[in-house]
Structure formats: C-alpha cells, structure tokens
C-alpha positions, 0 to 999 in steps of 0.5 A, a space after each residue: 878928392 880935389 875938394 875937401 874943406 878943412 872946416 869943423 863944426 865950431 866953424 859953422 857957429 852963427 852961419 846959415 847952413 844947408 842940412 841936405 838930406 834928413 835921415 839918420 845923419 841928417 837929423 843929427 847934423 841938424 840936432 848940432 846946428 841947433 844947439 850951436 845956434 846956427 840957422 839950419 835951411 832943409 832940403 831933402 831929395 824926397 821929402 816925408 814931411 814938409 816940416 821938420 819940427 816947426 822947420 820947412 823941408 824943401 825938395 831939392 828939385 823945387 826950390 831946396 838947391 837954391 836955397 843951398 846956394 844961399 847958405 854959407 856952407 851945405 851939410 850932405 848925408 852921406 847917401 848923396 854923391 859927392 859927384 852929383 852935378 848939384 854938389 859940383 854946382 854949390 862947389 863952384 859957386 863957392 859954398 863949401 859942401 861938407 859931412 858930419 863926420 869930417 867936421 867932427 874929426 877936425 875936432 877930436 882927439 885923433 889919438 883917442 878916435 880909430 876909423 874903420 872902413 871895408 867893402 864888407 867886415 867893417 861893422 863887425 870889426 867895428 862892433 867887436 872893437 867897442 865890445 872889447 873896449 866896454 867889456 875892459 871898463 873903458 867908455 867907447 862910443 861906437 858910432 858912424 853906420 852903426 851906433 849913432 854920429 858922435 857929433 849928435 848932441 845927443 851921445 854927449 862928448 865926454 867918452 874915452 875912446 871912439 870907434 867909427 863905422 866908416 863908409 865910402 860914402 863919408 870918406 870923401 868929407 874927411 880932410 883929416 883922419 885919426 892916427 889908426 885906420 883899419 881897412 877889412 876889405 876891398 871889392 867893386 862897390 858902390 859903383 853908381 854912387 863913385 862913377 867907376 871902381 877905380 874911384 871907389 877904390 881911391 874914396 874907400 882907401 883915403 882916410 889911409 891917407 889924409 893929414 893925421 894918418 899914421 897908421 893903416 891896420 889891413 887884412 892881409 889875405 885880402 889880395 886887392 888890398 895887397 895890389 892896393 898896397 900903395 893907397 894905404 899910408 906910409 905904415 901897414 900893419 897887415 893882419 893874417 891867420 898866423 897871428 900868434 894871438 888869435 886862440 883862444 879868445 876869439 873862440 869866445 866870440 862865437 862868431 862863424 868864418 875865418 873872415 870874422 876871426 880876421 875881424 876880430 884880430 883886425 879889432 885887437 889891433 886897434 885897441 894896441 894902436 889905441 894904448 890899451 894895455 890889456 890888448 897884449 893879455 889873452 886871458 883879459 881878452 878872452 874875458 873881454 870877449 864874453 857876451 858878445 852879440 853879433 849884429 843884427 842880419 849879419 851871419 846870424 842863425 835865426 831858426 831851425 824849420 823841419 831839420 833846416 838852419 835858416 841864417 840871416 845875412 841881409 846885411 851882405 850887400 856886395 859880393 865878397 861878404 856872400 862869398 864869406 858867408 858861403 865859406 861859413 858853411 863848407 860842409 853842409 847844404 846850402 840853399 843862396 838867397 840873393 837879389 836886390 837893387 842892381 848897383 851893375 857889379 861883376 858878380 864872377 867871384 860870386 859865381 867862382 865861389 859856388 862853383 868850387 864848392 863840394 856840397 850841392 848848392 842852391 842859388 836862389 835869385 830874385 829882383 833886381 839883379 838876381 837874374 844876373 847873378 843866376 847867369 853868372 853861375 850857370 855861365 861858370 857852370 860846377 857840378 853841384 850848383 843849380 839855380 832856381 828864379 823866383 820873383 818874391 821873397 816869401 816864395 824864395 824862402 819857401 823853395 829854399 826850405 824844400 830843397 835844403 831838407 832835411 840838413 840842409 841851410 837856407 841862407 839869405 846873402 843877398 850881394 846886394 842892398 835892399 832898395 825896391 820893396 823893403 825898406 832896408 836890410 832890416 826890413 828884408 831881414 824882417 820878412 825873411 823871419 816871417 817866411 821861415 816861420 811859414 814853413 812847417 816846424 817838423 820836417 814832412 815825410 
C-alpha cells in the first residue's frame, strides 16, 4: 500500500472522525471514539437505521461521503475497499483514511500481540492458538474476524497475550506489525475487493513485512506460499508434517484433516514466538489441548440422517478450504454442496481435486457461482464425479441425502460467501441444519 497513516487511536483524541461503516468493527470503532471523547460522524453505505443511538447515520451516496471529507481522519470497516474511488478521493484530499486494527497495533505491545492471516485455516489457528493460551492459565483475548476488536472498550485492555484473526481486508491499514506473523495459506481471493490476484497476494502477505515484523511462521506444504517466499519477511519458520512435536497432542484436538494438524503446529509455533515455556512440553500441550471446541460452520459433523453424516462447512468461502474439507473424507462418499456469491475466481484446483478422488462424488451446485463450479468439474471430467444443479438450498440438502445413502457424507463447502438470500455464513449454516432434520432420521427401504 502507498498510503498507510502511521497513526493510533490516541492520536484521534479531541478530532472529529468519520465512522465509515456500522458493522461488528464499526460499532466498536465507534464505542473507542466515545470513550476517548472525539466527536464521531456515521456514514454507512446501506444504512439499517437513520440513528445510531441518539446519532445520525448517513448514507454514503446521499450526503455521508462529504461529511467524511469534513472530518479530520475516516475510520473504514474493513468490508470497504481501500481501492474504492470514495476512499482514493478522501485520501487526496488530504484525510487520512484508517482501520481499527491498525490504529490498535501502533499501540500495543508488539511482543505480546501474534496476527494470523491465511486465505483459509486463519480462524482456526486463531482459535486454537487462544485455546492452548487459556487452557495454560494465560489471559488471551482472541479477537479480529473472530472474537471481538481488541480496541473495543468493551474487552478491557489488561489482557497477557492477543492473538488476531487477520484478513486481507485489515491488512491494508497496518503501517506496523507485531514481531510474530503466521500466514496458513495463500489462494485467489477476494479478487473484487483487491482488483487482481497479484494484489491480493501483495495485501495478504504485508503484515510479514511491515515495520516491527520479525518473524513469519508458514505453512510449509503450501506451494503458492513456497513461490511467494520473497513476500514473507526476512525470517521464516516453515511448518511441515515431519514436525517432530505434532503427536500426541494434537490428536486431542479431535480435529479432521491433515491441514488442520498443520493449523495446530501453526498455533504452537506461535506460542514459542510469543515466550511461553510450555509450548516445548508435549505432555503440557496435550493437557492444554482438552476440551477444544471447534468452530462453528467450520468441518463440523452436525447429524446423522438414515445412515448419512451431515458436516457443516459454510465457513469455506474459497477453493482451497473445500478442497481440504474433501480430503477430510478419502474414504467415503461424499456428496459437495457448493455455491454462493461469485466473487469470479478460478474454480480448476476445485474441479482437480474432485476429479482425483477414488470415492464416487457428488457435486451439488447452486446460485450464484455454482454453475461455474459444476462446469469446472465436467470440464475436467474423472470417472467418479457427477454433478447435480439445484437452484435452492433446502432441495440441494435433500438430494444430496438421497444420493449419499446409506454411508455416504453430505457435505456443505460452499467455495464461496453467503451474500445473496442469507444473511451470512451462519445463516446458511442455520438452513442447512434445518434441511438436514427434514430428511427421514431411519434410512427407507
């Protein structure tokens, strides 16, 4: 990024700033303004409400973005593009255009603060990193994508240890970075929000390297990650499956596929870069490891109708993390749910890897860019791969079930996001559950 403001949030005391965007981050961000007594302005780009307590919220197309231009520095949620005509036009103008998680890291203690990014695992390395933490007796807030913004008033700021979720979107705001970044993968994504993959992968990839950066912690069977090796910083500690310390602990995690044991080394890691003695005693990490929950809508087994494993993975919103959620299952049959927002990524890898399996697999497709993603597959062909359109969730579920029968796996990876008729990956989630009780609990004859 040319411009990234080296300011903090102590810097915006007494000023007037734009709270661009009311979501998660953006109620947080305006939580911060207020308790620091700065005089917030708040624009959304599709307002819910026209007040936000006893505040105006304006739209940004009707009058907000010249209020923006008025104020002395814009606070964006990270769902806007830093490359949007609106932001370049504030920049221009002279207002410094900023995100919450990079005003929070010109403040904390880099030594005791570990990011996380990844095109797909980032959460769950995140999660699992804060498990260990917890589980060892340390205080770790876990917050960015998942948790909560660790400059939210709300969270306090007395904690030991923070590790954060973070996505592209937010890596374009940091001029500074903690001493320990890991990075869980690298694929196309996103590509509407960052213009081309070349970009994503130059956004993705610059907390590696910003100013306080010292060491990268990377998967190291990742090969785009490998070809990217230059982008990582001066000091790489690639993780790979001969790790000496992966048994037995993360056995204990109970979690599915190789790529998650990975995430789990990943996490480890982190807690050596971070000082913590007990990182090095498997037995201690193994203790640590008890309890573990994984996340929501991510590989999660959520039923069993008429002899069928239904799993949750609404979370998967790109191709690598439906490709590891396949591989999850190598022995069984698996009927592939996929389909959402079209964000006009290559979907080959996807159609390779459902190709080369040995088990008979089903691909299920529906809107926006399922249709794609079926002719990928038939494009590339394989003996065992049928595809099936559907144009709705609930009768996807249902024809999924039929075919998987009995033994069989349904299995909900979308590649893609949720936007168009749900909410978000919860709501998705939400009506796949209720579709999968819709199907009969004994398997008919």
């Amino acid at each position: 990024m040319s411009t990234r403001p080296k300011i903090s949030w102590s810097d915006l005391r007494s000023s007037t700033v734009g709270v661009w965007g009311l979501g998660v981050e953006g109620r947080a961000n305006l939580r911060r303004l207020e308790a620091m007594g700065a005089t917030a302005v708040l624009v959304d780009d599709r307002p819910q409400a026209t007040e936000e307590g006893s505040r105006p919220v304006m739209a940004t197309g009707a009058g907000g973005l010249q209020a923006l231009a008025r104020c002395d520095a814009v606070v964006k949620s990270p769902g806007i593009s830093r490359y949007r005509d609106e932001v370049r036009h504030l920049q221009g103008s002279g207002i410094p255009v900023v995100g919450g998680l990079g005003l929070w890291l010109e403040e904390a203690d880099p030594g005791r603060v570990a990011c996380i990014t990844g095109t797909k695992g980032k959460s769950t390395t995140t999660s699992i990193a804060g498990h260990l933490l917890r589980r060892l007796g340390y205080d770790c807030l876990v917050g960015g994508n998942i948790g909560v913004p660790p400059w939210d008033p709300e969270v306090g700021d007395r904690h030991d240890f923070w590790v954060v979720e973070t996505s592209s979107f937010q890596a374009t705001d940091l001029a500074s970075s903690p001493r320990t970044v890991a990075v869980t993968s690298l694929h196309p994504d996103h590509l509407d929000w960052h213009g081309d993959q070349s970009r994503y992968f130059t956004d993705k990839l610059s907390a590696c390297t910003q100013p306080g950066a010292d060491l990268t912690i990377a998967d190291g069977h990742d090969r785009l990650l490998r070809a990217n090796s230059d982008r990582l910083g001066r000091r790489i500690r690639w993780i790979t499956d001969e790790d000496p310390a992966a048994e037995p602990w993360t056995r204990t995690l109970d979690l599915a596929g190789a790529h998650n044991r990975r995430n789990a080394l990943i996490a480890r890691q982190v807690l050596v870069a971070l000082g913590i003695p007990e990182a090095a005693d498997a037995e201690a990490l193994a203790h640590a490891a008890e309890g573990y929950r994984s996340l929501d809508s991510r590989l999660r087994h959520i039923g069993t109708r008429g002899g069928v494993d239904f799993v949750d993975d609404s979370l998967s919103t790109n191709v690598l993390s439906s490709v590891a959620a396949l591989e999850a299952f190598p022995a069984r049959r698996v009927a592939l749910m996929v389909g959402g927002h079209d964000r006009g990524i290559d979907y080959t890898e996807l159609a390779e890897a459902v190709a080369g399996r040995d088990r008979p697999t089903l691909v299920v497709t529906m809107p926006d860019s399922g249709p794609r993603i079926g002719a990928a597959v038939s494009a590339r062909g394989g003996s065992s791969a049928l595809v099936l359109n559907r144009t709705d969730l609930a009768r996807a579920t249902r024809d999924a079930w039929e075919w998987a029968r009995p033994g069989g796996v349904v299995l909900l990876s979308p590649a893609s996001p949720s936007f168009g008729p749900f909410r978000d990956y919860r709501d998705r989630a939400a009506a796949f559950a209720a579709a999968m009780r819709s199907c009969p609990a004994a398997r008919r004859g």
